[in-house]
Structure formats: C-alpha cells, structure tokens
C-alpha positions, 0 to 999 in steps of 0.5 A: 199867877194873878186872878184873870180879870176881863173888861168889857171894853176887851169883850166889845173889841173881840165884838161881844153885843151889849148887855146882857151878855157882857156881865155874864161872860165877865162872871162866867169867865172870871168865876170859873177860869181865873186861873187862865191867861187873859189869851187863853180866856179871850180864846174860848170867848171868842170861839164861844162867839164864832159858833154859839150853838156848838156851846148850848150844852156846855157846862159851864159856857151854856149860859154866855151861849144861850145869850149869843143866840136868837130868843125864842118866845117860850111856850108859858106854862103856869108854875104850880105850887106845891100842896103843902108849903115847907114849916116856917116858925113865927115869932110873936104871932099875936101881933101879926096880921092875916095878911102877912100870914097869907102871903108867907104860906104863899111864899113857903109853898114855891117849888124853890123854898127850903126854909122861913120864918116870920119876925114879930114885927111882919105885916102885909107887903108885896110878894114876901111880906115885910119881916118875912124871911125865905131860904131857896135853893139855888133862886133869888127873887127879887120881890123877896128882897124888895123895892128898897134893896139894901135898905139899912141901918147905921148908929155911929156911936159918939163920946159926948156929954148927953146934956149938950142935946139939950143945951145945944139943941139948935146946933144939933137941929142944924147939923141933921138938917145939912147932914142929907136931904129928904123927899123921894126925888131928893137931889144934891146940886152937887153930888157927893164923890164916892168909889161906889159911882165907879164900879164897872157895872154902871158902865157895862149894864144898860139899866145901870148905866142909864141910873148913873147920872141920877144916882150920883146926884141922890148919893147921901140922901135918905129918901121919903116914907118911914127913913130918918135921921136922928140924934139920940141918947145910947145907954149901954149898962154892961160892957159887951165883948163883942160891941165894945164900949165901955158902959156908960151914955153917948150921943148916937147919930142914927140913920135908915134908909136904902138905895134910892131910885137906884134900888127901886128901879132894879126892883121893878126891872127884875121883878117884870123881867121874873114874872114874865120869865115864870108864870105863877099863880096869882097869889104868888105872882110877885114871888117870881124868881131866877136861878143862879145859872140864869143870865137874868140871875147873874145880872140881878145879883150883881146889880142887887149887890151893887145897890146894897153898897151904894145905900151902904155908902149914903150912910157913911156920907151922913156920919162922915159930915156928922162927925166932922160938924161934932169935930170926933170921930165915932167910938163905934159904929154899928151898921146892917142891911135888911131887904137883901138876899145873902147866900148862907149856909142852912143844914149844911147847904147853901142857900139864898136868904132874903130878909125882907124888913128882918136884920141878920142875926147869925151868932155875935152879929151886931145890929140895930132895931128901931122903935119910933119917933119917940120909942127906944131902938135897940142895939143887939147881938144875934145868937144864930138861932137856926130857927128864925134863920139867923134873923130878928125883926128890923123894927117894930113894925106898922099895926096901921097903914099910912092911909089909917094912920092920916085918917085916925091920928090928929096932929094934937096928938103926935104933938102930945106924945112928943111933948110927953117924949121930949122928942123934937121932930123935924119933918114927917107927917101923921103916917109916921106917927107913932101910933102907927106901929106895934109896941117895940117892947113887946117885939123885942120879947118876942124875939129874946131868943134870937138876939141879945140887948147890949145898947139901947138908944133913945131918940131925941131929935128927928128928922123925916120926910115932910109932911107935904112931901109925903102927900104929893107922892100920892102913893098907890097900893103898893107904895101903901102896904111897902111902906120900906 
C-alpha cells in the first residue's frame, strides 16, 4: 500500500475553508495515517469537520480541530524568562561585540532553550544575532532563523587553466554579468522555469499563493546587501576523501545569496504572527517562537522549508548558465545553507537548530566560509563538534555596520586594496568594503576545532549590488545591524 497522499482541491470539495487549516490537515493526515485508505483518511477529516469540538482533546486531530473552530482572543500574559540561561560556548570572544553578547544571553534564557554556542564571526542582529546558533526543544523561532531564510552558499568547481581570468578577463566579466541580476527588487522579464515554482504549498497557502507571481520573476536572482557572485582561483594542496578533487588550482564560480522577497515576506508574517501568539520581555521580543504541534508551527515550517529550496534553486540556475557559457560541466560543487533551522539529534534528543549566519559543521559536512571582496574564503570539512553544535561561522563577519562603513571608508581606498588584490569589482558600494569585516584568518583560527580546511578560494572578479542601488534603499535599523 502506497503512502496516503491528500490534496487540497480533495480537502475544499468535502468543504474544508482555506488556510490555515488545509496544510495542517494535509501534514496532520499524511504524517500520522499514511498507511490509511484515501476513504478511511477522507472519513475521519470529514467527521473532524461535522463536529470539531468532540476532537479538541484528541491527540492527534486537536490541532486540525482547533483550526475548525471559532478563535478566542486569548488573555496575554508575559512570557517569563528564565533566571539563569542554559551554557552557551563562544568561539573567538575577542572579536565579538557586546551587542551579540547580549542578545545571545538573551536568547539562552528562553524557556524553550536547550543548548548555544556563538561563532567567531557573531555580531549584533534581530532576535538571534548573526552567527548565533540555539538548540530548542520542540519550538521554531522564526527570527532564529532569520529574514533571509535559506540564505546559502554554492562553489561550482571548474577544470580551467587559472591564466585565462586573467587573459579572458572581459569574458569572465561578461558571463557574471548575465549570470543573475542584483538590486532588492531585482526581476527578470522572463522568469526562469523551475520544479520549485510548482510545489503544492504555493497554491494552498494564502501568503505563498500571493508571493508566487513575484517569486517566479526573482527566480535566479541574487539580491542587494553583502550577496555576490564571482570568479575566483581555488587551490586544493591535498586531495581530501571527502571533497574529492584531486589537488591542484581550478577556476571557482562562487555565489551567496537567499530567498528573496519569498524569504523576507515569511520572516516577517510568522515573526508578527509569534509575537503576537507570546508575549515576551522586551529584550527577547523578537525571539518569539511556535511549538511543533501549533497550526502556526505546521505552516511556518513548510514555508521555511519551501524558501530554503527555493534559494537552493536560484544557485543552481546561476551555475547552470556559468557552466554552460564555460562549455564544462563542474568537477564538484559544494553548497550549503546557513539562517535555517534543522532538526538534529543533540544528547540523544531531537532538536531544533537554528543557525543564524553559521554553516552546519556536523562530522565530514562540506562547506564554504567567505572572507571579502578581496580576502580568501574557505572550503571545510566539519568535525561534528557537539560543542559549537556541529557549526562554524558563515564568513568573517561585519566589525563595522553599513552606516560606519560609508561614513570612514573612501572610495580611494577600496580602489587601493583592489588594486593591492588584483581583484575587479563590479558593483558594490563602500558598505561592502573590506574594511568593514573581521580578518577572516583570524576567524578561521578561531574555529580550527570545528572544521577542517581542505580548499581555499581567492577571489578575482566581483560582482555586487551597486552602489546607487544600495542607497536607494534606505535601510532602517534593522535592515542596518541584518546586513544578511
């Protein structure tokens, strides 16, 4: 007997109402009756239906019953946090900021918390701070995961003479430039065909449905901020078994950038819909969160989920034309996502991890951590360190905000530190500068215990949002300390 799979168009004919309650009962009923009849399952829904309130305490219908019924505007009561937060390890401590700090201890004294750990490149952000990671148990949060859900990394890996970057440098600048488009409201007039775009939840999710048109039309695209897409050196000095390429130098193609509007507009929905759902104190506000057994939950996870793919897709459409403008196919690529949340295993429980601006790291996990415009990036191998919860930083991370980065950094000097690199910038702005981020070395010594260097990537020709578009956007506090 097949796996019991229930549409929506099957849920609104027996005449279940809209969202939120169609997900839910398609995960509810899936999850826990696969091995039902599509009769039996349409049985129980439509009995569920008749008389929702005879299925309040039911175990497993509860929650799809609960949606059924008439909301009663709960009495809010303020969430208390704990006295003393759970042990969370930093790593690198002299290059973090108080700010981080603060909201990190913030964080770790949620009633929900079960572990944390701080990555070297940490500092201030919305909710969790960037590089913050938090083990829960049995709660999501969205601003644990962040605006930018599913923002990630990908290095597609090519077998090309290093020389021709520099011989076919107008080639090279050419092929970044048609690879994506840049800017935060960034659209193609011809969207990019995809699987992602026909995912069921588009169509049975009001919010999603209406993020669909736009959605379609960013596919590929790579957005504004700190998000780039280059051509670089990779040398790989010893042939690693897990990353295997033979050692040697290659031309790397590598991209970062997130879901988009998609992202963004999840982000903030859920994060409204948490605070208003828990009442915290005003220092953890924005670390509202949903159990697992919550509609709001259900939903949140699935459209987290879906983002993730999405920003997953809109890489592998830039390498797609990369590889074939190159005319070769990639000996390896190497991909990962950070401002996610994953359930994992941590001291023989499940949990939910959020990895704010960190990259998983569990035992033999590739992965890449970029430096800057001109410093090296990274690829690594992580050891599975329980400590840092199986993760390492996602970069070297901002010792200046934008605003101080455009107040203090002179375009005679980014033009120096280019020149010093040979490194040929197209786009970005004086925010992006690297005088605005830690010393990536210095990170990654922070965090040799997590990860293991198998390839390392040099940048040569950059591609960012402009200048002019990054100040039209006129970013307020927290698009300033976000940054991601």
């Amino acid at each position: 007997m097949g796996k019991l799979k229930i549409t929506a168009k099957e849920l609104r004919a027996i005449g279940y109402p809209e969202s939120p309650v169609i997900p839910v009962a398609m995960h509810v009923m899936e999850k826990n009756y696969k091995h039902h009849t599509k009769e039996e399952a349409v049985d129980i829904l439509k009995a569920v239906l008749a008389a929702p309130v005879e299925y309040t305490n039911d175990a497993v219908l509860a929650i799809i019953a609960e949606k059924l019924l008439p909301k009663e505007k709960p009495e809010e009561a303020e969430i208390s946090l704990n006295n003393s937060g759970i042990h969370f390890n930093i790593f690198g401590a002299d290059y973090i900021e108080q700010g981080a700090l603060h909201q990190m201890y913030a964080a770790a004294k949620l009633p929900v918390a079960v572990a944390g750990a701080l990555m070297p490149d940490a500092h201030h952000g919305y909710g969790l701070p960037i590089g913050g990671v938090l083990a829960t148990q049995n709660a999501v949060i969205p601003y644990g995961v962040g605006v930018d859900i599913g923002c990630r990394m990908c290095l597609s890996i090519f077998d090309i003479d290093v020389r021709d970057l520099t011989q076919r440098e107008a080639f090279f600048m050419r092929e970044l430039g048609e690879a994506t488009l840049f800017g935060s409201g960034a659209q193609f007039q011809q969207a990019a065909n995809h699987e992602v775009m026909d995912n069921p939840l588009f169509f049975e999710m009001p919010l999603l449905k209406s993020l669909h048109t736009r959605a379609w039309k960013q596919l590929g695209s790579s957005g504004s901020g700190n998000h780039f897409a280059e051509f670089g050196i990779i040398e790989i000095e010893e042939t690693d078994a897990v990353l295997n390429v033979p050692a040697g130098k290659y031309v790397g193609f590598l991209t970062h950038s997130g879901s988009r509007a998609l992202g963004a507009n999840i982000a903030n929905h859920y994060t409204k819909l948490a605070i208003s759902k828990r009442r915290l104190p005003q220092e953890a506000k924005h670390l509202a969160w949903f159990t697992m057994e919550e509609a709001e939950g259900i939903e949140y996870w699935l459209a987290m989920n879906l983002a993730g793919d999405y920003a997953s897709a809109c890489h592998h459409i830039m390498h797609d034309k990369i590889a074939k403008q190159l005319g070769r196919k990639p000996v390896k690529i190497v991909e990962n996502h950070h401002n996610f949340a994953w359930k994992e295993m941590h001291e023989g429980k499940e949990v939910i991890v959020h990895r704010k601006g960190a990259t998983p790291a569990g035992k033999n996990v590739l992965g890449i951590i970029p430096g800057s415009m001109t410093a090296p990036g990274f690829i690594v191998k992580g050891k599975g360190e329980a400590a840092s919860i199986n993760s390492a930083s996602h970069g070297a991370g901002r010792k200046m905000s934008r605003t101080q980065a455009m107040t203090n950094i002179t375009q005679h000097a980014l033009k120096e530190i280019l020149a010093k690199h040979h490194v040929k910038l197209l786009g970005g702005g004086l925010d992006e500068a690297p005088f605005a981020y830690k010393d990536i070395e210095a990170v990654m010594q922070s965090q040799q215990a997590l990860v293991d260097v198998v390839g390392k990537f040099t940048p040569k020709i950059v591609k960012m949002c402009g200048a002019e578009t990054n100040r039209t956007r006129k970013p307020g506090k927290k698009e300033a300390v976000e940054g991601e």
